[in-house]
C-alpha positions in Angstrom: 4.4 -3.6 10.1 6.5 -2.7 13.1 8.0 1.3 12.8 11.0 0.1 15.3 14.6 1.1 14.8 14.3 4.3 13.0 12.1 6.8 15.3 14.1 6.4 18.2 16.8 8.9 19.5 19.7 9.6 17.8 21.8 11.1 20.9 23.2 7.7 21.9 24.6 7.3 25.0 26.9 4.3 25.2 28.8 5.3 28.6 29.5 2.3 30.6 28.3 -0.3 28.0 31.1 -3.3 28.4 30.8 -6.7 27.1 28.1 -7.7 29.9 26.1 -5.0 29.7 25.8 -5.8 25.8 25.3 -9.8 26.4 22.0 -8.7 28.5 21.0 -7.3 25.3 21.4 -10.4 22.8 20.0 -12.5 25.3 16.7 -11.0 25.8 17.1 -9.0 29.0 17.7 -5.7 27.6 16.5 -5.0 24.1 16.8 -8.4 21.5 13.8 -9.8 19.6 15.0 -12.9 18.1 17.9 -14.4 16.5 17.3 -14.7 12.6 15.7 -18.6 11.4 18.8 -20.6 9.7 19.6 -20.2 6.0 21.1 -23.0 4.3 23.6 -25.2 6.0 26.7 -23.2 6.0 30.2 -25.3 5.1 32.2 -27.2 7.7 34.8 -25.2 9.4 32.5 -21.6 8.6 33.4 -18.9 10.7 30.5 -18.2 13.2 29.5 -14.2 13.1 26.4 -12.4 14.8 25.4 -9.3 13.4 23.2 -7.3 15.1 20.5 -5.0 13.7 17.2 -3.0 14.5 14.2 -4.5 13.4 12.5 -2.1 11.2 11.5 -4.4 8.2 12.6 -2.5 5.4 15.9 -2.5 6.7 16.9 -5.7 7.5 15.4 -7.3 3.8 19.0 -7.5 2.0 20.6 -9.3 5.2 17.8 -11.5 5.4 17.9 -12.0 1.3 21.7 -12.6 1.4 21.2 -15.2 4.5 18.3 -17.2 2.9 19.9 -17.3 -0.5 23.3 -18.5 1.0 25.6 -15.7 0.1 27.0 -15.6 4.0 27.2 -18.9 3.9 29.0 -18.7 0.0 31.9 -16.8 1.9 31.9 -19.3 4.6 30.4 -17.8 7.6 27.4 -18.8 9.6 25.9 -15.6 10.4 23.0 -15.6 13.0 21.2 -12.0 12.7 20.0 -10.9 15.6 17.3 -8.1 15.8 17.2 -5.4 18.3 14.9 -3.4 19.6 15.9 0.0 18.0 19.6 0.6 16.3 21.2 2.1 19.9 20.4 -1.2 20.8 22.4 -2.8 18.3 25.1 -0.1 18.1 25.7 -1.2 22.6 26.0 -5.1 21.7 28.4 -4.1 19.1 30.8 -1.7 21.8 30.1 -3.7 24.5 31.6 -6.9 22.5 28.5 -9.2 22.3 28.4 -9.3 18.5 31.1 -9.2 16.1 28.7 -6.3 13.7 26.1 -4.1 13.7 23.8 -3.0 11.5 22.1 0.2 11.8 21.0 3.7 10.5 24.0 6.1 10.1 22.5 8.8 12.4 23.3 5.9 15.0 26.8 5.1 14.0 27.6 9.4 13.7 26.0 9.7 17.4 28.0 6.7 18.6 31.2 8.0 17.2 30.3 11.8 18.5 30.1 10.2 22.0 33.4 8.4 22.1 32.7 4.7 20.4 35.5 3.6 18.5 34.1 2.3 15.8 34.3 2.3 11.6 31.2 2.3 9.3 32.7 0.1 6.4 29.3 -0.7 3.8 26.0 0.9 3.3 23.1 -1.4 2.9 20.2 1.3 2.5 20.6 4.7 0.9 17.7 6.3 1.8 15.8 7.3 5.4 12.3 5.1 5.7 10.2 8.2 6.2 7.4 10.6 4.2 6.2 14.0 5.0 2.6 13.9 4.8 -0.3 16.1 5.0 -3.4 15.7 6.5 -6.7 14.8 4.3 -8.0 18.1 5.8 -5.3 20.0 4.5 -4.1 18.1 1.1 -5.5 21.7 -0.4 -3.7 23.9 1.6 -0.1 22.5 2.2 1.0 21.9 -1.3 5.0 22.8 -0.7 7.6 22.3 1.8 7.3 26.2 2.2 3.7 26.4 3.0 4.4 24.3 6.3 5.6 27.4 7.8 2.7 28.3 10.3 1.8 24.7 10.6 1.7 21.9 13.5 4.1 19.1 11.9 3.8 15.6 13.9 7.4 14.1 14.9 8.3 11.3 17.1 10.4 12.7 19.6 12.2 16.2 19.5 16.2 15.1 18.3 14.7 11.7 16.5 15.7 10.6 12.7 12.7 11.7 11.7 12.9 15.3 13.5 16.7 15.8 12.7 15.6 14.8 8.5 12.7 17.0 8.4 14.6 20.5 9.7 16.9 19.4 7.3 14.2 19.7 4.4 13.3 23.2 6.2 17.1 24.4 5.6 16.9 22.9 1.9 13.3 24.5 0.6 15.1 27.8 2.4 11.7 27.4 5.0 11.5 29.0 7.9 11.8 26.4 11.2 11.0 28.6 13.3 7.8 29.1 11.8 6.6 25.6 12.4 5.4 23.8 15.1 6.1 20.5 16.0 3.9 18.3 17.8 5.5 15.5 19.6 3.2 11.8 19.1 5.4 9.2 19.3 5.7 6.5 16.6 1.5 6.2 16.7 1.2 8.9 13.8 -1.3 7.7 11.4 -4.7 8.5 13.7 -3.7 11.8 15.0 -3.1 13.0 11.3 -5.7 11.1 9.6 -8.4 13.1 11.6 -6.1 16.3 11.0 -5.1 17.1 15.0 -1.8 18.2 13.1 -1.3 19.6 9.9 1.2 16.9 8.4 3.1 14.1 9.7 6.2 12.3 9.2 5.3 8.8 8.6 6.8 5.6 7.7 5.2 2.4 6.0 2.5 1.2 5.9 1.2 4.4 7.5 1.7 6.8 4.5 0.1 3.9 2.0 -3.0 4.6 4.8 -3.1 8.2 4.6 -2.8 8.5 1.1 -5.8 6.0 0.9 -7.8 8.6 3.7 -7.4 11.5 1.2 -4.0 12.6 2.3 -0.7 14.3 0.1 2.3 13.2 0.4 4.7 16.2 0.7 7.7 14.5 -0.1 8.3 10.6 -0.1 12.3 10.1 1.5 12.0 6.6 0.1 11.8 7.6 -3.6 15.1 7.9 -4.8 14.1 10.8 -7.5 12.0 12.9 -4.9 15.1 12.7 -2.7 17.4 13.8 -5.0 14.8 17.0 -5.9 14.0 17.9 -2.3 17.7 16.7 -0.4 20.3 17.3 -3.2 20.8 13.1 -3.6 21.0 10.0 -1.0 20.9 10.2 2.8 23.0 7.5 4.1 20.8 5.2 6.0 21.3 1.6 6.5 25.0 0.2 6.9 27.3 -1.7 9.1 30.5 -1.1 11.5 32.4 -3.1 12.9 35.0 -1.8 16.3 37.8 -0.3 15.3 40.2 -2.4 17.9 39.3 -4.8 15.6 39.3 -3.4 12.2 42.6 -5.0 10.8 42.1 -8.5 11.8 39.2 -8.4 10.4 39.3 -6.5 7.0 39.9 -9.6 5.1 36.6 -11.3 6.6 34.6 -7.6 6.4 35.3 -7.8 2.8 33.8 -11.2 2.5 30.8 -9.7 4.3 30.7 -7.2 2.2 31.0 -9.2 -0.6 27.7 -11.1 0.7 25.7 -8.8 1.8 26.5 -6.5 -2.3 24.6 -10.2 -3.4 21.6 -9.5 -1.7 21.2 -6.1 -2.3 21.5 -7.1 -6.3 19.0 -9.8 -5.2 16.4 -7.5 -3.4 16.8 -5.2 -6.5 16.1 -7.9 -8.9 14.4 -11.0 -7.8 10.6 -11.6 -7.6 9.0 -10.2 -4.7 7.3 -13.5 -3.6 11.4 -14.7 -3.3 12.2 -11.7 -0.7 8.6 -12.5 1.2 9.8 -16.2 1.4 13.3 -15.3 2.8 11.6 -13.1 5.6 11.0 -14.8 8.8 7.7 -15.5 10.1 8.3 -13.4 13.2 8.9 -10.4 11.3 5.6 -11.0 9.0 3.2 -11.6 12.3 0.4 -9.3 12.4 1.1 -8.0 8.7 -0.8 -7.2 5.8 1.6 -9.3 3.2 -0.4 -8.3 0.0 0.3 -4.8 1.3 4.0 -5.4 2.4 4.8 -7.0 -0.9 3.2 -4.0 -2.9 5.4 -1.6 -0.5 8.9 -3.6 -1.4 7.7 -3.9 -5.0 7.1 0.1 -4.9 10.3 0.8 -3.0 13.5 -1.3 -3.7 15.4 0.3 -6.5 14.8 3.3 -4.7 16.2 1.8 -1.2 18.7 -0.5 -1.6 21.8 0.4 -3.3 23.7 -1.4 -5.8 26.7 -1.9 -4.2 27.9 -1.4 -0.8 30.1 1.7 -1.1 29.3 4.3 0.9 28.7 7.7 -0.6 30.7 10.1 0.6 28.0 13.5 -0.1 25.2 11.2 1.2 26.8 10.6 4.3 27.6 14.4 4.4 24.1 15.2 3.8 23.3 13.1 7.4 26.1 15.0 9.3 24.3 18.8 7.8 21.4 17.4 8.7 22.6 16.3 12.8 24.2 19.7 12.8 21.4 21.7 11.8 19.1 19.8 14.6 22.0 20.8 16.8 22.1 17.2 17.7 26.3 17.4 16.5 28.6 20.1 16.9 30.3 20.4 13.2 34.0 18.9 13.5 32.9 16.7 16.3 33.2 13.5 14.1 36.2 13.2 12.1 34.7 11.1 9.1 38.0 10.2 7.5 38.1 8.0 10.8 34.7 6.9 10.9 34.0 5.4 7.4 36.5 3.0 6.4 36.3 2.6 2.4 38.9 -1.1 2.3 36.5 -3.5 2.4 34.0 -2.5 -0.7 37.1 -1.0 -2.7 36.4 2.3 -2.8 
C-alpha cells in the first residue's frame, strides 16, 4: 500500500501557481497519477466536476465509495477524481484553476491559507491523521509511555512533515519533554530501519504498523483509533476534507452542498457496508502491488474510527491541527483566520 499524500511537507508554497502551472499537474507532467475509473453512467445534462486528491488509500475510500455507488452521480454530477501525487499537489490544481475541488489533509489546506491561497475548507471526509507511534521490537520493554520517549531516537519523515508536526504535538499533550528526544529523519521507508531497532520508535502508517506489530513491536499510540485519540489528543484531528476557491464560493454553494450531500453517503457507506463492497469500488490501480487480505483486514479494523458520520467539520478538531502547526512552529498563532477558512453552509452547520 502506497504511504503517499500524508508524509510530505506541510509548508506549502503555492507562489506563482496559475491555471497552467496547475493543468501540468492534472495532466501528468507535474504530479497526477490517474484519473478515477467511471462509476455508473451519470444523468444527461450532469454537471462535469474534477476533484482532485492525494493518493493515500485510506483517504480517498469514501470518494471512491460515493463514486462507485452513484451518489455523485444521484446529485447529477459526473465527477472524475483525480489522484495526485501528495495533497500540495492537489491543493496547486485547485489555486491554479485546473480542478473545480480538492481533497486533502487539513494541515495542507491551513498551510495553503497561511501562505496567501484564498481558499474555504467546507466538509471533512476523515477525522483522524493515518499515522501510529510505534516502538521498536528491541524496545517494546522499555518505552511503554509517551513519557519514556524522552532520551530516545524517534523516526519521522521529514523535519516540519504531518507526521513530525502530530507527534510534538503528543509531546506537548503527555507534558514530555521535546527537547529530550531525538528525531531521526528516514523518509517514508520506516518499517526496516525500526524493525531492526536503528531507532527507538517510529511513526508509521499502514500496512507498516500491522508489520511491526507482527515483528514483536508496541504500538505507543494508534492516531487511527478513535478512542486512543481521544485519550492521548483530547478528541479528533481534522484530517481528510475538501475546499473549494473562495472567488468561487457563492456560485457554487448550492452545488458544494450537493457534494456534500454525496460524499456524507459514502462515508455512511464506508461505515456500514461489507468490506468486499468498498474493495470492489477501489480501482485496480490503487490495489496494484497490495496485500488485499491485508488491506481489507486494515479497513475492516479502521473505519468507524476514520471516517466520520457526517461531513461537518469539527470546530476543536480543527483547533487541535492549528495547536499542533503552532507548536511545530510551522504557523505563527493568528496567522489563519479560521472563521474565513472553514465555511460551515454547505453541510448545515
Amino acid at each position: 500500500m502506497a504511504n503517499m499524500g500524508c508524509c510530505e511537507s506541510t509548508n506549502t508554497n503555492l507562489a506563482g501557481v496559475d491555471r497552467r502551472t496547475a493543468l501540468k499537474s492534472i495532466l501528468g507532467l507535474a504530479g497526477v497519477m490517474w484519473v478515477s475509473a467511471c462509476g455508473p453512467e451519470p444523468p444527461a445534462g450532469s454537471t462535469k466536476l474534477r476533484l482532485a486528491f492525494c493518493g493515500q488509500l485510506l483517504c480517498v475510500v469514501p470518494y471512491e465509495v460515493a463514486r462507485a455507488r452513484g451518489h455523485f452521480a444521484g446529485q447529477g454530477f459526473d465527477v472524475e477524481l483525480v489522484y495526485t501525487r501528495g495533497g500540495n499537489a492537489a491543493m496547486q490544481a485547485l489555486v491554479g484553476g485546473a480542478v473545480e475541488y480538492a481533497g486533502t489533509s487539513f494541515d495542507v489546506a491551513l498551510q495553503a491559507a497561511a501562505n496567501g491561497a484564498a481558499i474555504r475548507r467546507f466538509a471533512s471526509t476523515g477525522r483522524l491523521p493515518l499515522f501510529a507511534l510505534a516502538v521498536s521490537p528491541k524496545r517494546a520493554d522499555a518505552i511503554k509511555t509517551v513519557k519514556d520517549l524522552e532520551g530516545t531516537t524517534v523516526g519521522i519523515s521529514g523535519l516540519g512533515n504531518a507526521d513530525h508536526a502530530l507527534l510534538l504535538y503528543l509531546l506537548d499533550q503527555a507534558r514530555a519533554d521535546a527537547s529530550k528526544v531525538s528525531f531521526a529523519v528516514i523518509g517514508t521507508n520506516l518499517f526496516d530501519v525500526l524493525r531492526i531497532g536503528q531507532v527507538d520508535a517510529a511513526m508509521l502508517q499502514e500496512p507498516a504498523l500491522t508489520l511491526i506489530a507482527a515483528a514483536g513491536g508496541r504500538e505507543l499510540v494508534n492516531f487511527m483509533e478513535i478512542e486512543q485519540s481521544r485519550t492521548q489528543l483530547g478528541g479528533p484531528y481534522e484530517f481528510m476534507g475538501v475546499s473549494v476557491r473562495a472567488a468561487e464560493r457563492d456560485q457554487r454553494l448550492p452545488e458544494m452542498r450537493r457534494v456534500a450531500q454525496a460524499l456524507a453517503k459514502g462515508l455512511a457507506d464506508t461505515r456500514s457496508i461489507p468490506v468486499d463492497e468498498i474493495m470492489a469500488a477501489l480501482p485496480a490501480a490503487l490495489l496494484a502491488g497490495s496485500d488485499v487480505a491485508q488491506l481489507k483486514q486494515i479497513i475492516e479494523r479502521y473505519r468507524l474510527s476514520l471516517y466520520p458520520e457526517n461531513t461537518t467539520m469539527d470546530l476543536e478538531s480543527v483547533k487541535r491541527v492549528v495547536r499542533a502547526q503552532e507548536i511545530a512552529k510551522l504557523l505563527k498563532p493568528g496567522a489563519v483566520d479560521l472563521n474565513t477558512l472553514l465555511d460551515t453552509a454547505a453541510t448545515g452547520a
